[in-house]
C-alpha positions as CSV (number, residue, x, y, z in Angstrom):
1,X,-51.7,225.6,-159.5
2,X,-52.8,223.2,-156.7
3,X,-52.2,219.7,-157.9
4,X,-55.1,217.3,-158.1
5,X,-55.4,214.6,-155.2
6,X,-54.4,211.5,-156.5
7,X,-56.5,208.3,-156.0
8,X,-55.0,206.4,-153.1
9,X,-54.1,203.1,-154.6
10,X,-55.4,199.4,-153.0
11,X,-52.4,197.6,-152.1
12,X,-53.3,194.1,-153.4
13,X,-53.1,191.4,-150.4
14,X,-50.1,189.3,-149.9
15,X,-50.3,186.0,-151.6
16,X,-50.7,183.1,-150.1
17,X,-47.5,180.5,-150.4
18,X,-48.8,177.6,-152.1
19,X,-47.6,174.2,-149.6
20,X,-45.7,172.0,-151.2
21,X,-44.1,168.7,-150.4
22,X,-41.3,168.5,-147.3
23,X,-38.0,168.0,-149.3
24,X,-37.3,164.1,-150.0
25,X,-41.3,162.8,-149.6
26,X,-42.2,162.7,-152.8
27,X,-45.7,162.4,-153.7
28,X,-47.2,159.2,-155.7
29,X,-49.0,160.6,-158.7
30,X,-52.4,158.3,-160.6
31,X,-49.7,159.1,-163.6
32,X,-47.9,156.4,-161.9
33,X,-50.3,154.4,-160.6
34,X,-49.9,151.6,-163.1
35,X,-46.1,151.1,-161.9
36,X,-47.2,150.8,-158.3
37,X,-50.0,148.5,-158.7
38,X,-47.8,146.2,-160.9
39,X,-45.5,145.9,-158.2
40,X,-47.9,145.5,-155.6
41,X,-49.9,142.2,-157.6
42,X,-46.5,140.8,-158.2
43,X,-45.1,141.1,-154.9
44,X,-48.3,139.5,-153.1
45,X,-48.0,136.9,-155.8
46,X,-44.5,135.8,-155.9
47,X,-44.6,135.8,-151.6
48,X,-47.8,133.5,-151.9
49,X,-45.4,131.2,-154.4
50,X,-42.7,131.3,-152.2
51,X,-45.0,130.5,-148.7
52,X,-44.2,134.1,-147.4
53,X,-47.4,135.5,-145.0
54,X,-48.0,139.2,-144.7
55,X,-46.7,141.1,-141.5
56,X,-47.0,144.7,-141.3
57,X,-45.6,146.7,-138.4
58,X,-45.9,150.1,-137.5
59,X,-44.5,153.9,-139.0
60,X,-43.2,154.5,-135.2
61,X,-41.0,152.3,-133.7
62,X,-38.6,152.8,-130.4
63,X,-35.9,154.9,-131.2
64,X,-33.7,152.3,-129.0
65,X,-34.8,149.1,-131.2
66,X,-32.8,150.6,-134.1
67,X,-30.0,152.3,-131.9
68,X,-29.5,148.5,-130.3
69,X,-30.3,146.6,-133.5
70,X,-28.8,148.2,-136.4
71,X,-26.3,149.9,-134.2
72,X,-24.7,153.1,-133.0
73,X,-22.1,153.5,-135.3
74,X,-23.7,153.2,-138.3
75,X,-24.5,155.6,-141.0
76,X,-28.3,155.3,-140.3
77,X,-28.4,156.0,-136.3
78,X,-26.2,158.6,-136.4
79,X,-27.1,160.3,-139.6
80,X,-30.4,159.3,-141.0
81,X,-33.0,158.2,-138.1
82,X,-36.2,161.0,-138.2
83,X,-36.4,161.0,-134.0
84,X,-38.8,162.9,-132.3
85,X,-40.1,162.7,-128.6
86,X,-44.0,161.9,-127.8
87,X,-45.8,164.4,-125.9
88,X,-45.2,161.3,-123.0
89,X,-41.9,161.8,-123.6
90,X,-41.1,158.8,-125.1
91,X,-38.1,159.0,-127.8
92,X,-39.3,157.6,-131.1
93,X,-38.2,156.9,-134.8
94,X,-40.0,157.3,-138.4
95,X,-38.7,153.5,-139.0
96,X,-35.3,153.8,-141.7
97,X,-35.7,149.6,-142.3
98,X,-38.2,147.1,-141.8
99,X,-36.1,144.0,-140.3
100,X,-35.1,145.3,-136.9
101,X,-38.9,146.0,-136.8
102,X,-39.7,142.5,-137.7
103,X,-37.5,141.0,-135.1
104,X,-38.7,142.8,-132.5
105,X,-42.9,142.1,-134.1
106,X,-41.0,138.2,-134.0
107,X,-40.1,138.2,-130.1
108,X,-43.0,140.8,-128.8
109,X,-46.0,138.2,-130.2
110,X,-43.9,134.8,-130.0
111,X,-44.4,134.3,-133.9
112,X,-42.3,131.3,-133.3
113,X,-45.5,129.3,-132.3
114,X,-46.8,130.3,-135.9
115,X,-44.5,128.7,-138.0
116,X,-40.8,127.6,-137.4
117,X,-38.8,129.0,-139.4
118,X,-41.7,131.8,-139.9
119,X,-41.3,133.0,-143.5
120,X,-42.7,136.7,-143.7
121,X,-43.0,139.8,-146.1
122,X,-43.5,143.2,-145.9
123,X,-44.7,146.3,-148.2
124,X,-44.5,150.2,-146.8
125,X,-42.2,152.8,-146.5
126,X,-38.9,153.4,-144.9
127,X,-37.4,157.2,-143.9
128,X,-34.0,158.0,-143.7
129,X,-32.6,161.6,-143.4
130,X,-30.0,161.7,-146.1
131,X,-29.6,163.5,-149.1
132,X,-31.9,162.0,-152.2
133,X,-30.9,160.3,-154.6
134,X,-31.3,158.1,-158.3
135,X,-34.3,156.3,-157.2
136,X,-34.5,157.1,-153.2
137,X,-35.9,159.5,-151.8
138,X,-36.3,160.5,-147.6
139,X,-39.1,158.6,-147.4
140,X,-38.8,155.5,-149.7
141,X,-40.6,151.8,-150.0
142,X,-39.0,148.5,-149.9
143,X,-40.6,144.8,-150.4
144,X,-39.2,142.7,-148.0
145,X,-38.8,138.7,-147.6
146,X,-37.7,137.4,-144.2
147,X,-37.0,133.9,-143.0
148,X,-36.6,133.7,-139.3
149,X,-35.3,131.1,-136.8
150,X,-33.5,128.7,-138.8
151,X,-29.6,129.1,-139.9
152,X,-29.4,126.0,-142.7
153,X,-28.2,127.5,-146.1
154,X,-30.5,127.0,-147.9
155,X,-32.8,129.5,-146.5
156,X,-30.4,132.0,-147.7
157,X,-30.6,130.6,-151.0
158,X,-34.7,130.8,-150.8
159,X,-34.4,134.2,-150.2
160,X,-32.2,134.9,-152.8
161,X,-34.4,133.1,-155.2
162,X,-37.5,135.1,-153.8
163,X,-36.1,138.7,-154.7
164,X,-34.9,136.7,-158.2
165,X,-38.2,135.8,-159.0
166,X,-39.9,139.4,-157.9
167,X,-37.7,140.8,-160.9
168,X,-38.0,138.1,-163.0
169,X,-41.9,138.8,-162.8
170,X,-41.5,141.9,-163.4
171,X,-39.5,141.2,-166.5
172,X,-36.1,142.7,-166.0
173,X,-33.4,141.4,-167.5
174,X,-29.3,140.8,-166.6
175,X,-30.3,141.4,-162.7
176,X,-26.6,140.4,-160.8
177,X,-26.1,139.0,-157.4
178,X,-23.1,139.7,-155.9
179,X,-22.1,138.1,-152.6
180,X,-19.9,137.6,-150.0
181,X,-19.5,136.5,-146.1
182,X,-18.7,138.3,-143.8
183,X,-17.9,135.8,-141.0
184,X,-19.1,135.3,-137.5
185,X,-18.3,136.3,-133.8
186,X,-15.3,133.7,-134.2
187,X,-13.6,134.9,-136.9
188,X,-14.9,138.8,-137.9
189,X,-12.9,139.7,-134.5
190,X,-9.5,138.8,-136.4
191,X,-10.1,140.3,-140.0
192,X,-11.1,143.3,-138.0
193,X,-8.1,143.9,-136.5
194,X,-6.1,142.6,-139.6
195,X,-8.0,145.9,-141.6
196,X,-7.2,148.2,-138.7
197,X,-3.9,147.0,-139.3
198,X,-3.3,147.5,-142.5
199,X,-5.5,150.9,-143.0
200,X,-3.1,152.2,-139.4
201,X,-0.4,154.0,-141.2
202,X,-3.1,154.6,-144.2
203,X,-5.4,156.8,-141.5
204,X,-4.6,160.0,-143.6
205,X,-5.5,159.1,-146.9
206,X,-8.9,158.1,-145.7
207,X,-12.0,160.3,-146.0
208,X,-13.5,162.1,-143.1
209,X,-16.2,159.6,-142.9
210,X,-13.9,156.8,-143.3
211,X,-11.6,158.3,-140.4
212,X,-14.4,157.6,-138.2
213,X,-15.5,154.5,-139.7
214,X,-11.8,153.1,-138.9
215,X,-12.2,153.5,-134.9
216,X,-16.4,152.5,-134.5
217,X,-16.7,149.9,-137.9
218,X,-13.8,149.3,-139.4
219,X,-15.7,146.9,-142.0
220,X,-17.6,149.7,-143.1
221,X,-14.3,151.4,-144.6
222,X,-14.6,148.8,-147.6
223,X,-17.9,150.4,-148.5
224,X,-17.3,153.5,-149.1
225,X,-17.6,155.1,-152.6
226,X,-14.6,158.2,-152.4
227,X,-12.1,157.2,-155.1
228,X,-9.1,157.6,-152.6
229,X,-10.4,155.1,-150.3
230,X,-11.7,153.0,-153.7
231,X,-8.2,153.1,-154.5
232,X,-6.9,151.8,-150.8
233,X,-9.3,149.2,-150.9
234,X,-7.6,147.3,-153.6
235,X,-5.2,146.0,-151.8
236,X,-7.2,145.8,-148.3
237,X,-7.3,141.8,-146.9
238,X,-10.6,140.0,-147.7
239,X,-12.3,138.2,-145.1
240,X,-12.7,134.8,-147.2
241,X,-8.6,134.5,-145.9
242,X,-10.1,134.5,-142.5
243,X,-13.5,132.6,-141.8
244,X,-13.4,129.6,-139.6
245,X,-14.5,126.6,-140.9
246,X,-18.5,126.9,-140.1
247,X,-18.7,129.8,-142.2
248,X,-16.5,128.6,-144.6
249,X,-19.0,125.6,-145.1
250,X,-21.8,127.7,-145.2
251,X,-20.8,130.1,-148.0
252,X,-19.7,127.0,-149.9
253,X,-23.0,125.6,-149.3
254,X,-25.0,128.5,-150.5
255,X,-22.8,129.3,-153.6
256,X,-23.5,125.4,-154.4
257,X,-27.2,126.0,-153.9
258,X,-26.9,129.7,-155.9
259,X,-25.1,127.4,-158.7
260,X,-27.4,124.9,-158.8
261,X,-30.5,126.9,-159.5
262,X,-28.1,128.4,-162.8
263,X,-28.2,131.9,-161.0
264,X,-25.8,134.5,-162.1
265,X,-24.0,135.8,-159.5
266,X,-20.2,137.7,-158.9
267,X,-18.7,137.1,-155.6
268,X,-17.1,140.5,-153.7
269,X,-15.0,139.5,-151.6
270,X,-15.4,143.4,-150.1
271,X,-19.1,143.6,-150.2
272,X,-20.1,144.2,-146.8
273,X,-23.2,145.7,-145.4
274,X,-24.3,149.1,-143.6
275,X,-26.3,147.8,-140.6
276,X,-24.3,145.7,-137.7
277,X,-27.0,143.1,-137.5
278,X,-25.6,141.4,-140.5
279,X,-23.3,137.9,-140.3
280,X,-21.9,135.4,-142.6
281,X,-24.1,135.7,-145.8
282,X,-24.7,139.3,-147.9
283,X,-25.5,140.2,-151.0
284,X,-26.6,143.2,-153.7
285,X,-28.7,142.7,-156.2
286,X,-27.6,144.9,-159.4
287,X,-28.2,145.3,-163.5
288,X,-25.7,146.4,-165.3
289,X,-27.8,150.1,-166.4
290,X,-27.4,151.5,-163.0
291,X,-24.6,151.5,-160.3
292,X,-27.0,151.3,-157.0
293,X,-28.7,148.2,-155.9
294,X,-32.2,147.3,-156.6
295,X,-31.7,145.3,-153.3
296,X,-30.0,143.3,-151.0
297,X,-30.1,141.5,-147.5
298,X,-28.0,138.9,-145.8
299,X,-27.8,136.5,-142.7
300,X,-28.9,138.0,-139.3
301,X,-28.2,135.3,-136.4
302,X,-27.6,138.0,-133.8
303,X,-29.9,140.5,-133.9
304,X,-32.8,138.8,-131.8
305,X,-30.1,138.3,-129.5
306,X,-29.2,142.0,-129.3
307,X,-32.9,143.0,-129.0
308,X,-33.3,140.5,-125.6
309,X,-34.3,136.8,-127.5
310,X,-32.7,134.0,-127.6
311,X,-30.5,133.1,-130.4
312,X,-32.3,133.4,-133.8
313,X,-30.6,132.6,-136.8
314,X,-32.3,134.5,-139.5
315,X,-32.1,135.4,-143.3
316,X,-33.7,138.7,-145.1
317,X,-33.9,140.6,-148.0
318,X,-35.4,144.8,-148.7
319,X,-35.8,145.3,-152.3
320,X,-36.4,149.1,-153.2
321,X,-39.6,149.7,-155.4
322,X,-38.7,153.1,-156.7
323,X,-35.3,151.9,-157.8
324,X,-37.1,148.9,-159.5
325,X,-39.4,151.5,-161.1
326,X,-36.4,153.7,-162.1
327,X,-34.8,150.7,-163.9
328,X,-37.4,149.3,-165.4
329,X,-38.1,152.8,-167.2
330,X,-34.2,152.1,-167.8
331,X,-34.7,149.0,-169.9
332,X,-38.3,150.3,-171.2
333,X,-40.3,147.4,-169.7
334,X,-43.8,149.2,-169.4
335,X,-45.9,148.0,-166.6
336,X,-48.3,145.5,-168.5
337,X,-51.7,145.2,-166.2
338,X,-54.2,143.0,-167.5
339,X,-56.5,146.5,-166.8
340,X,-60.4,145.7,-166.2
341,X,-62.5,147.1,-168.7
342,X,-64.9,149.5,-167.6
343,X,-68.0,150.7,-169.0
344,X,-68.8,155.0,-169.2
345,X,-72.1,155.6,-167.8
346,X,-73.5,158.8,-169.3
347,X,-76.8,160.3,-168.3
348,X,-78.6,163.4,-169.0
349,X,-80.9,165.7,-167.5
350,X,-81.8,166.0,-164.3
351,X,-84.4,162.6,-163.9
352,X,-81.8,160.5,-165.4
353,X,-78.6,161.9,-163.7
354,X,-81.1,161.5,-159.4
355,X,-81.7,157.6,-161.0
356,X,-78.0,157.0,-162.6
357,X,-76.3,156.2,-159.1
358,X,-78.7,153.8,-158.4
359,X,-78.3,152.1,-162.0
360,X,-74.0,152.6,-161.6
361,X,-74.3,151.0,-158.4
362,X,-76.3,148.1,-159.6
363,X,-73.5,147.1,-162.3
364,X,-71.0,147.7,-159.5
365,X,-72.6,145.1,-157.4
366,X,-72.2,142.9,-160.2
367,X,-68.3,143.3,-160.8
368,X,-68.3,145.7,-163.9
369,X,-65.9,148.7,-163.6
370,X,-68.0,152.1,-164.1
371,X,-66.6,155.3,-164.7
372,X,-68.4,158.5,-165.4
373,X,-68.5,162.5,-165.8
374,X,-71.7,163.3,-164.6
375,X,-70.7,167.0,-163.6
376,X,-70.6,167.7,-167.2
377,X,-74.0,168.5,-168.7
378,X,-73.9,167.6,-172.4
379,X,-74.1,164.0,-173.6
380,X,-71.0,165.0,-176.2
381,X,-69.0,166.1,-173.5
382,X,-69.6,163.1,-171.4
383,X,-69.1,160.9,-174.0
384,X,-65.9,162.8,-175.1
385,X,-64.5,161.5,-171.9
386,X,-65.5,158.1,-172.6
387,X,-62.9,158.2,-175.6
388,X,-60.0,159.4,-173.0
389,X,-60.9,156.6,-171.0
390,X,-60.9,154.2,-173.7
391,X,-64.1,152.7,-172.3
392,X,-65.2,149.4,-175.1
393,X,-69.0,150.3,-174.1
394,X,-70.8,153.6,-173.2
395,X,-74.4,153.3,-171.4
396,X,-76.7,156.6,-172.4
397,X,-79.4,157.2,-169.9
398,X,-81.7,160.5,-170.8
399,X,-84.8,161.3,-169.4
400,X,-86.8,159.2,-172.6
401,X,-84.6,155.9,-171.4
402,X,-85.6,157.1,-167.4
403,X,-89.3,157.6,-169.0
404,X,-89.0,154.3,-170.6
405,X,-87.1,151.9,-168.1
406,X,-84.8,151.6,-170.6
407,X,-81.1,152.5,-171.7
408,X,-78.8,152.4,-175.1
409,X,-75.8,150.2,-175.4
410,X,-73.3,151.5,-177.3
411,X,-70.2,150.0,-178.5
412,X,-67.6,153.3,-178.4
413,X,-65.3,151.3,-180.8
414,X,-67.9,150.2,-184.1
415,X,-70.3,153.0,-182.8
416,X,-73.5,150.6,-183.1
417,X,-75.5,150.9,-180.4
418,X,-78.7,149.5,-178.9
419,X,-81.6,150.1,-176.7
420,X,-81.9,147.1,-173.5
421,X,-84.4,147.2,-170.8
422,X,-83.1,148.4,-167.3
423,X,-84.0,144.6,-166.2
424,X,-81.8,143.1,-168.4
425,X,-79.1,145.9,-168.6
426,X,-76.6,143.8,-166.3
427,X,-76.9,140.5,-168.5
428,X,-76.5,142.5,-171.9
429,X,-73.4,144.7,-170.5
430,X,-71.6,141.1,-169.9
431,X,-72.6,139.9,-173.1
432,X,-70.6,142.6,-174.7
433,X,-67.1,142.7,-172.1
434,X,-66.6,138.9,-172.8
């Protein structure tokens, strides 16, 4: 018996891979929007307090400015930078920190002539190719205070008091400096070779990092977080048995000035920083919740130098917003906006929905917040998502009210409502927000 011909079967086509996000950029949801904007209106307030101006410099920087500035050997050049060449052929960076790019802003437009010393801040993000992290990501987003050109103490202690006053808005509690120095081109030489001295017949009990670290930076071997170099570090020489007396005198000036203001603070005698730019003052900023910084900065006298200016004493600090974020949610602090209300506009029919962006406009012109969900055709539905938006007053336009030159008022918490005359529907919505 023949057998029947089966139906050839459709194969069904391939599906398409959905994009999704490059590993490490994370995406900034409106779930979170209400973090982000909090930080944003306290940021641009606290730098107006403190007599910081805005500076804001560019994504792309010259691969070289960072190579020169933050230097070869560290973590960031050789690990982290995202480098790339122009079709010109130029080599250039995604920019991993915003202070080299500062300096080089600072000496490329003579912001000296601004203001001396030129107090700035910054807002934007920062990439660095290392593997993520509690509370950073590749790409992440630092608030940044800078003082450049002058080298008195107590601009590091303005600075200090500038991030201390960003989390104090903010509301978080128990936030720790710690601090140290780390000396100068007079003194640093000699601790250096005093820690390659004592870490020489150590070598092999270092991590492979750290084995590295102890040839290009040795400084950076009292950083590092591996519990056999922890442990080595313990009984490593500090530096404050080594500055000469200038910095000496001006870590005892800015302790006095940290003191003074009743700021609670830890010195670390083996806090030392990642970038080579860094002299005499550093510091971490830390609560107790969470063992990463929420930021941290130092003294920079050199790096203007190193980028082809004249000497430049300058002070800085980078505070990390998502980390903020994280530990905020760590000490449930919810981020309290003062929101402005907003009215739901609601029309329907076809008359009244062709006249409602006209009307919507109108009360926009006037500074009243309007949302609205004119795709949806019934008046329950649109007012249904005047309750999720917790709107305090619904307008209802139909075509009677577009007949009529009119429109009802309602309140969406009482549900009284009332019909004004289009003239006066500006004056009575105002009447009812205050």
């Amino acid at each position: 018996m023949p057998k029947e011909k089966t139906k050839k079967q459709k194969k069904s086509p391939p599906k398409v891979q959905a994009f999704q996000s490059v590993k490490g950029m994370a995406d900034i949801l409106p779930k979170d929007q209400n973090w982000w904007r909090m930080l944003r209106q306290v940021g641009f307030s606290v730098s107006e307090l403190h007599d910081f101006y805005f500076i804001e410099t560019p994504i792309l920087e010259p691969a070289g400015l960072f190579e020169a500035g933050v230097g070869q050997s560290t973590d960031i050049v050789e690990k982290q930078m995202y480098s790339f060449k122009t079709k010109g052929g130029d080599l250039v960076v995604l920019r991993p920190e915003g202070t080299a790019s500062v300096m080089r802003s600072y000496l490329e437009h003579h912001l000296g002539y601004f203001a001396s010393p030129l107090k700035v801040f910054y807002y934007g993000p920062m990439f660095r190719y290392e593997k993520p992290q509690a509370g950073r990501e590749r790409q992440f987003h630092q608030w940044g205070f800078e003082i450049v050109g002058d080298g008195d103490p107590v601009y590091d202690g303005q600075i200090i008091l500038a991030a201390l006053s960003f989390y104090k808005a903010l509301k978080l509690k128990n936030v720790k400096v710690k601090i140290n120095s780390i000396g100068c081109r007079v003194c640093r030489p000699n601790y250096r070779q005093r820690l390659k001295d004592y870490y020489n017949n150590r070598r092999d009990k270092l991590c492979r990092d750290c084995k590295e670290r102890y040839e290009k930076n040795p400084l950076r071997l009292l950083d590092c977080k591996e519990a056999g170099c922890v442990e080595l570090r313990a009984k490593a020489p500090i530096i404050l048995d080594y500055l000469c007396q200038n910095c000496n005198n001006h870590l005892k000036s800015v302790l006095e000035l940290i003191e003074d203001n009743g700021i609670n603070y830890e010195p670390d005698p083996y806090l030392v920083r990642g970038l080579d730019y860094y002299n005499r003052t550093v510091f971490e900023f830390y609560i107790p919740e969470v063992d990463y910084a929420l930021g941290a900065g130092g003294r920079y006298d050199y790096l203007s130098e190193i980028l082809g200016g004249r000497l430049m004493p300058s002070v800085g600090v980078a505070l990390g917003l998502e980390r903020i974020i994280e530990a905020m949610k760590i000490q449930e602090i919810p981020p309290h906006l003062k929101a402005k209300p907003k009215i739901f506009f609601a029309a329907v029919g076809d008359k009244a929905k062709k006249a409602s962006l006209k009307l919507m406009q109108e009360l926009r012109e006037s500074n009243i917040a309007v949302a609205e969900a004119l795709g949806k055709k019934s008046l329950k539905a649109q007012l249904k998502s005047a309750d999720k938006q917790k709107a305090p007053l619904a307008m209802i336009f139909g075509q009677k009210e577009a007949f009529e030159s009119t429109v009802i008022v309602r309140d969406m918490r009482s549900g009284a409502q009332e019909t004004v005359v289009l003239n006066r529907m500006v004056e009575e919505v105002k009447k009812r927000l205050h």
